[in-house]
KEBA-892157 format. One record per atom (N, C-alpha, C): x negated, y, z. Coordinates in steps of 0.05 Angstrom, whole numbers, plus 5000, padded with zeros to 4 digits. Layout:
XYZ;...
//
This chain:
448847323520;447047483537;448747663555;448147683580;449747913595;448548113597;450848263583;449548583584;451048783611;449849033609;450049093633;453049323636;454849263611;456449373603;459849133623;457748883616;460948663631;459748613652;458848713674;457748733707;460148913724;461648903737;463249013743;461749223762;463849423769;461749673781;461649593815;459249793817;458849783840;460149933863;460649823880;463049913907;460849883931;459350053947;458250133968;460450003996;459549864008;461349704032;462149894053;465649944054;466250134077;465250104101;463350344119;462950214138;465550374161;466950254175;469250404190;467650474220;468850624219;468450824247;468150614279;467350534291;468550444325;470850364327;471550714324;474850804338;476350694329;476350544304;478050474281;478050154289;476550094292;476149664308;477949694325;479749484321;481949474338;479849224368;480449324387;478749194418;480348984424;478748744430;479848544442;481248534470;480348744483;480348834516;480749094515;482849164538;483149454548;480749554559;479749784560;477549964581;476949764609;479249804614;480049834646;480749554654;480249304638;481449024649;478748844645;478448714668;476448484662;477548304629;474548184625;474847994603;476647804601;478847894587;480547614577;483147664601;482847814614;483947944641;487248144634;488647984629;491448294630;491348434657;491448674649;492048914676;494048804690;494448824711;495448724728;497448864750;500048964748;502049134769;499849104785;499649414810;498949344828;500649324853;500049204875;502049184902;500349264926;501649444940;501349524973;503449504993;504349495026;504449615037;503949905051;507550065050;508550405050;506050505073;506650195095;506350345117;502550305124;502450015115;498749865113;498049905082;500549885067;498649875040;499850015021;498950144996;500550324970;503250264964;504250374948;507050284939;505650144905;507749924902;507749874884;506849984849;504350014839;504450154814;504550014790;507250034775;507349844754;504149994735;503050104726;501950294705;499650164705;498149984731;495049974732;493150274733;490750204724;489350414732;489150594713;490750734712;490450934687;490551254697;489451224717;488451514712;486051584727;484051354727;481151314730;479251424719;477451594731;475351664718;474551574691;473451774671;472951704645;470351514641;468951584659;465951414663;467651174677;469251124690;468450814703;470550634676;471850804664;472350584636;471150574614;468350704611;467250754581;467050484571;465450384554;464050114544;461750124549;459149904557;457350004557;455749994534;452949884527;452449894497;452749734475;453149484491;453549144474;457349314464;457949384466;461049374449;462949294468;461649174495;463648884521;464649114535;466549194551;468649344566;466949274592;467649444607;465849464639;467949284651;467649174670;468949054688;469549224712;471949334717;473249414747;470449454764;470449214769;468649204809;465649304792;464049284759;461649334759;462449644768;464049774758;464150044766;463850124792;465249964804;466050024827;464250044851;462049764843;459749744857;456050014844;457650064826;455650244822;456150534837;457850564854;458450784879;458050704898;457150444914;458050334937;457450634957;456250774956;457350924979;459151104980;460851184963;462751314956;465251114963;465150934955;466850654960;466850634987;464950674999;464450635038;465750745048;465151035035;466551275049;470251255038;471251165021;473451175015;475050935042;473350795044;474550475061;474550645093;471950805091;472250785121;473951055120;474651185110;476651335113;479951235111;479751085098;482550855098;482850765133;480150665140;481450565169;480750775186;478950945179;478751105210;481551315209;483351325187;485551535181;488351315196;488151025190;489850865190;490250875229;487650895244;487450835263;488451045288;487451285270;488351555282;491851575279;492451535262;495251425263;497251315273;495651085287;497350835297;496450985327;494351135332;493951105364;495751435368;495751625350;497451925355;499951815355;501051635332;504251605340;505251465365;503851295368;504151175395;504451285411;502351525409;502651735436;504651915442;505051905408;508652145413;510152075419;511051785409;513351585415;513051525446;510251495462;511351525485;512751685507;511651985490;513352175504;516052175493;516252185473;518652255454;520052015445;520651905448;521651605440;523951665429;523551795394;525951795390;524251745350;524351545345;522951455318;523751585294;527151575295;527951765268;527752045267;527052255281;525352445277;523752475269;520952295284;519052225278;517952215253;519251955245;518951795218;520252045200;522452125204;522852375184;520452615183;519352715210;517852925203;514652825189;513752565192;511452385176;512252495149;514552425136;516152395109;515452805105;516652955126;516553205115;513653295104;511753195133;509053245124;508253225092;508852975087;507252835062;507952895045;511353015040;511753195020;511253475019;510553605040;509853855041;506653865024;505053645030;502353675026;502553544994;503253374988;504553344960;504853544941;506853734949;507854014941;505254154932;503954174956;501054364954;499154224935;498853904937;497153894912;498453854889;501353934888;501553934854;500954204849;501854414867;501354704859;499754864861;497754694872;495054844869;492754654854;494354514835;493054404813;490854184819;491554094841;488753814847;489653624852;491953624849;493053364827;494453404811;494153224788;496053374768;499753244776;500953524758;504053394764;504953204745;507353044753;507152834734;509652914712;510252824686;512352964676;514952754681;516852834702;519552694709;521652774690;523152594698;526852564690;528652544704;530852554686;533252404712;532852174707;531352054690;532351764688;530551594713;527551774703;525651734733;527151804762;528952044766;529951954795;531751674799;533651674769;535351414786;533751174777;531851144776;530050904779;529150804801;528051074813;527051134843;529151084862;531651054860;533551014881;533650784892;533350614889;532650274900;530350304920;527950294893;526250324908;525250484934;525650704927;525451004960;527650924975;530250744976;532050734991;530450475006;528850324998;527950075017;524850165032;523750255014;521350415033;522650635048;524450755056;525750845078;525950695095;528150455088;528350215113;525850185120;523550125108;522049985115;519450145133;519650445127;518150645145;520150705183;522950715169;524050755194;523750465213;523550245200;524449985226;520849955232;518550055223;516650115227;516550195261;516650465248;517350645262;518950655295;521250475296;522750375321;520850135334;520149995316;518649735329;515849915351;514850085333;512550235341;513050325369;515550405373;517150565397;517550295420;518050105419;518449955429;516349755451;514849775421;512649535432;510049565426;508349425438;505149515430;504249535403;502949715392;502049715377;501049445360;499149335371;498849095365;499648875360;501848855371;504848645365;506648765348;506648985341;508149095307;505549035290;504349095282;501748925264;501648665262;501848535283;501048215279;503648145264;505948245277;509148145268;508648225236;507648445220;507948635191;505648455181;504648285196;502248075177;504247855163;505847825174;507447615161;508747745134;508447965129;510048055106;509347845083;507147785076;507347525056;508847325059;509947205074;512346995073;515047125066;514747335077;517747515054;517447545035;515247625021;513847614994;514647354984;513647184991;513846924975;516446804973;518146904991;521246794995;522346974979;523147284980;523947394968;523347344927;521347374930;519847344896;522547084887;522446844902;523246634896;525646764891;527346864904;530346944898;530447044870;528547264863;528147344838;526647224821;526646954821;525846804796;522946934791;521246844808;518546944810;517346614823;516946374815;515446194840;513246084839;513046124860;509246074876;509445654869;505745784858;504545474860;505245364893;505045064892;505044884918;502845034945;500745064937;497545244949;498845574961;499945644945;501145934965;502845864991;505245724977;507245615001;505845555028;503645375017;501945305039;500045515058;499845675039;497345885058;499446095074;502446145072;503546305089;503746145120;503845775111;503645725145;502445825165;499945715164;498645925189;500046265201;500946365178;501846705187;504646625207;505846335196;508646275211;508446215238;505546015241;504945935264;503846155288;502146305267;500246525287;502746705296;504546855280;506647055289;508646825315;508846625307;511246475327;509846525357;506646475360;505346405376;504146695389;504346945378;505147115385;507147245400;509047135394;512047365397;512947165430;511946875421;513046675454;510446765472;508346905464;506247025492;505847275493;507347435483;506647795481;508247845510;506147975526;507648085548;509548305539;508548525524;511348755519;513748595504;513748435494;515848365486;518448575488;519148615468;522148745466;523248605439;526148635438;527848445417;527948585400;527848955399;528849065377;525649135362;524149165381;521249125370;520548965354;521048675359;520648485338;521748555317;524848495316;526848575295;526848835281;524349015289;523649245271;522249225262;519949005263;517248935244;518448795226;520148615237;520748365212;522548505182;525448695189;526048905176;524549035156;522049215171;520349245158;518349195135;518248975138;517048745121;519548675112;521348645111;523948585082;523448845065;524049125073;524549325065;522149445037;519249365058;516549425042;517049105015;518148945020;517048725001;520148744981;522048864985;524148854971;523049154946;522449394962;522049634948;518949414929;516949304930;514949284911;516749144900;518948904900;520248784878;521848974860;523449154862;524849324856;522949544839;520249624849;518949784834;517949624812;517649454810;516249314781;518649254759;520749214774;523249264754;524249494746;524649664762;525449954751;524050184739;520850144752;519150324754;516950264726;517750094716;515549944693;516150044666;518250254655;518450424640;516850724643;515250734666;514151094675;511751024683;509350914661;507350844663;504951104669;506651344658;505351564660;504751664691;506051564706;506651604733;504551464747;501951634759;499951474775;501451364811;499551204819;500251164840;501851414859;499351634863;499751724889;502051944876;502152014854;504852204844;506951964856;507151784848;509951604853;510351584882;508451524900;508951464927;509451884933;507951974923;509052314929;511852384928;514052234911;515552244899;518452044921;517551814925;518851634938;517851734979;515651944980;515952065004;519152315001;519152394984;521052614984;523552534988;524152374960;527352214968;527351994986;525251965001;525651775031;526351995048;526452305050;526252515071;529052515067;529652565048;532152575040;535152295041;533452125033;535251885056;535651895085;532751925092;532851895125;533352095140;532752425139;534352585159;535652595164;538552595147;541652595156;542152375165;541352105158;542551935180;540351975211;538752035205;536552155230;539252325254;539852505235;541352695254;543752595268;544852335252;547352245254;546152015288;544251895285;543551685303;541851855325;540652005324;540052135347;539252385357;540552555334;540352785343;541552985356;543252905374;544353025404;542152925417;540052815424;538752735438;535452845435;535752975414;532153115408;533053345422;534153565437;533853825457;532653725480;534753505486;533153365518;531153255516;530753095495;528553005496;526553115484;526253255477;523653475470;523553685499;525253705514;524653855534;522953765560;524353415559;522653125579;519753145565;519553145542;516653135528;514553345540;515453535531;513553805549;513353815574;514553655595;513853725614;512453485624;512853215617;511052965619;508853085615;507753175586;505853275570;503453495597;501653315598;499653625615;500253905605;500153865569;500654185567;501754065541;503354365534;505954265505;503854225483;501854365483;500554365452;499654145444;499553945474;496953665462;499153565456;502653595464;504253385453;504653485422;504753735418;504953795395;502953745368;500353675381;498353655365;498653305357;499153165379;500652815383;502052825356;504352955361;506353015334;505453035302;503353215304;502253305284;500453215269;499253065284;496952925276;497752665260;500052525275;501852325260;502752345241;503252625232;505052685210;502552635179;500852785190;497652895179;496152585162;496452445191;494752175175;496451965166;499952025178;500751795161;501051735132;500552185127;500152035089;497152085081;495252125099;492652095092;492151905091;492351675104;491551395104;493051225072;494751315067;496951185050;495251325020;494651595027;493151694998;490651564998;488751455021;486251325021;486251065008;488650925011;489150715012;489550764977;490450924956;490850944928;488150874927;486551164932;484051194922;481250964926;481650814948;480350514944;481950294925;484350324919;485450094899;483050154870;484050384863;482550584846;479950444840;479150424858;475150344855;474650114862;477549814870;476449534874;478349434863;478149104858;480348874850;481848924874;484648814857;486248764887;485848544899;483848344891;482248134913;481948304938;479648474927;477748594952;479448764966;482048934954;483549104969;484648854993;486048674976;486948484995;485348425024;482948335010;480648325045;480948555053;480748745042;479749055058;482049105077;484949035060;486749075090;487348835108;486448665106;486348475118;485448495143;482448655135;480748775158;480848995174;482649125162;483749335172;485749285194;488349175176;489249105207;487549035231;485748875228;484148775249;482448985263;482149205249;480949385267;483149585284;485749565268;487649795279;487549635303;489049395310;489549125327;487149215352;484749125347;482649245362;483049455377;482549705350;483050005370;484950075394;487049935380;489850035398;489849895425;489349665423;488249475442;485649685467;484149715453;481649895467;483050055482;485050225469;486650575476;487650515490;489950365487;492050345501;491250105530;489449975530;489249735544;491949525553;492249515527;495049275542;494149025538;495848855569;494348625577;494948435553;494248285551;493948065527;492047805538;495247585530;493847375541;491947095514;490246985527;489046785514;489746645476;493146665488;494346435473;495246695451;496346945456;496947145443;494647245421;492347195437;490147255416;489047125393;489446895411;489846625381;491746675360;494546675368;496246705355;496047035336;495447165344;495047305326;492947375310;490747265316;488047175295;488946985274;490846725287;491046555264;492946765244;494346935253;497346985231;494747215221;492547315226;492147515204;489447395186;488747225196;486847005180;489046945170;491146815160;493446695139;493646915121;494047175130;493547415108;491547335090;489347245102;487447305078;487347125060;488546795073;488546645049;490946635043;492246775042;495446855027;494646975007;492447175002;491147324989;489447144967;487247024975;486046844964;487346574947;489946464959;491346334946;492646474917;493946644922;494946814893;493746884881;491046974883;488147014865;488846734858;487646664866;487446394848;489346214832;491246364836;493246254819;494346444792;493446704801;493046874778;490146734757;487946644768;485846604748;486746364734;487646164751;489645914726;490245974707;492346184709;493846284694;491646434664;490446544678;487846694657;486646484647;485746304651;484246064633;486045894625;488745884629;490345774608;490445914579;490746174587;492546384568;490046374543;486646394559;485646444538;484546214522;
//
């Protein structure tokens, strides 16, 4: 007979906490999804953030009630007008930019000044939001500056040959030429044992054909103009290779602290050789400036205004990564160029012929399926893995 003496005792079933379930998925990554480095353009798009989105609002990573992790874009689309306002501030900042520097560089045609006092701006205003606490500061090292030395030494190159091309040539023909930066991307990566499916290789054609078909019908044509966009695009696609290698130990480090950071020691690369290449030549030519100028203050406000939105646009440009996939970032500057292209076009009225227009619609349509191709070679990759 079983008595109730050989029943072994009773143990009540632990129930564990949430917090304590180890999650199949991060907050912040689609399903089945690894976070993903992110990539920009200094001058069109962010600097490289190895960290992902980690320092996103607490609501757009919660869980919702099933236990399943939110997805990026559901968040993202649950602002759409906050999201509007972030985009159209991305291009209406991007645009004001491209049409003030233009205007300085016409009077002033001297870029490494320029490009250095952009750099002074953005650290100055930097400065002010770490010290007046609206953004937070990030906690650095020495080991964080000599990490940063690669990288801030090529986003230098790649703001200054910007910068000269800008001086040179239409607005619009430094854009179309800085669309091609994906075929340096894809060439460069390859050097560093990074290689693209057969489908990417393929989607930079068009950008080869549209830029070739460009540069043989651009009336401003200038040689050092070209050869400052193309520079450019080495400089921006060498510094994002360089930041995912060096920079991928300082996860603590959000976007716009790091690009705050790589503005400073770019000031600091580029003024002294600034002074060395043309500075016997800023007295006179700041003196030719003011008197071209109807009156000194609009040249000075030209100046200033450049300085103002070149890192406003660049901090716009974090704060939309922030709130979309880098699919949609990808379209968004895609489209952007296409509106700067436009505007400057409008402002400035430079003639532009038939075949030039083509040619540079096809090279920034190749942007987008340059874009679209590596998405999709990232999701391969995701339905293999899982």
């Amino acid at each position: 007979m079983l008595s109730l003496h050989s029943l072994p005792p009773f143990s009540p079933p632990i129930h564990r906490p949430a917090r304590f379930q180890s999650p199949a998925r991060l907050p912040n990554s689609n399903p089945g999804e690894p976070i993903q480095p992110r990539s920009v353009e200094p001058e069109d798009d962010p600097v490289e953030n190895p960290e992902g989105n980690e320092d996103e609002d607490d609501d757009d990573r919660d869980d919702d009630d099933s236990g399943e992790p939110k997805a990026v874009e559901s968040s993202a689309s649950g602002s759409k007008p906050q999201l509007a306002l972030v985009f159209g501030l991305w291009y209406f900042q991007n645009v004001i930019f491209n049409i003030y520097n233009k205007k300085a560089l016409n009077l002033f045609p001297y870029p490494w000044l320029l490009a250095s006092f952009q750099l002074f701006v953005g650290s100055l205003w930097m400065a002010f939001l770490w010290i007046a606490r609206i953004q937070p500061y990030p906690r650095v090292n020495k080991k964080f500056f000599l990490a940063l030395l690669v990288p801030a030494l090529f986003h230098t190159i790649g703001h200054i040959s910007a910068c000269v091309s800008f001086s040179k040539v239409a607005v619009s023909f430094t854009h179309v030429i800085k669309a091609s930066e994906p075929v340096f991307s894809v060439i460069f990566s390859a050097f560093f044992g990074q290689h693209y499916p057969i489908h990417v290789w393929f989607s930079v054609l068009p950008i080869v054909f549209g830029c070739s078909l460009a540069v043989i019908t651009e009336v401003t044509f200038n040689a050092q103009g070209l050869w400052g966009a193309l520079i450019s695009n080495v400089g921006f696609v060498l510094r994002n290779i360089y930041s995912k290698q060096s920079l991928y130990n300082f996860k603590h480090i959000n976007g716009l602290n790091l690009y705050g950071w790589i503005s400073i020691m770019s000031l600091v690369y580029l003024f002294p050789v600034a002074v060395l290449v043309e500075g016997k030549q800023w007295v006179g030519g700041f003196q030719r400036a003011v008197e071209l100028s109807s009156s000194p203050w609009r040249f000075y406000s030209w100046v200033l205004l450049s300085g103002v939105f070149y890192h406003l646009y660049n901090q716009s440009s974090y704060q939309a990564l922030d709130k979309i996939s880098p699919l949609t970032f990808s379209v968004g500057n895609t489209m952007k160029r296409v509106v700067v292209i436009v505007a400057s076009l409008i402002v400035f009225r430079n003639p532009i012929r038939p075949l030039n227009a083509l040619g540079s619609a096809i090279a920034v349509f190749g942007t987008f399926l340059y874009s679209q191709a590596t998405t999709m070679g990232k999701n391969k990759k995701i339905e293999k893995a899982s």
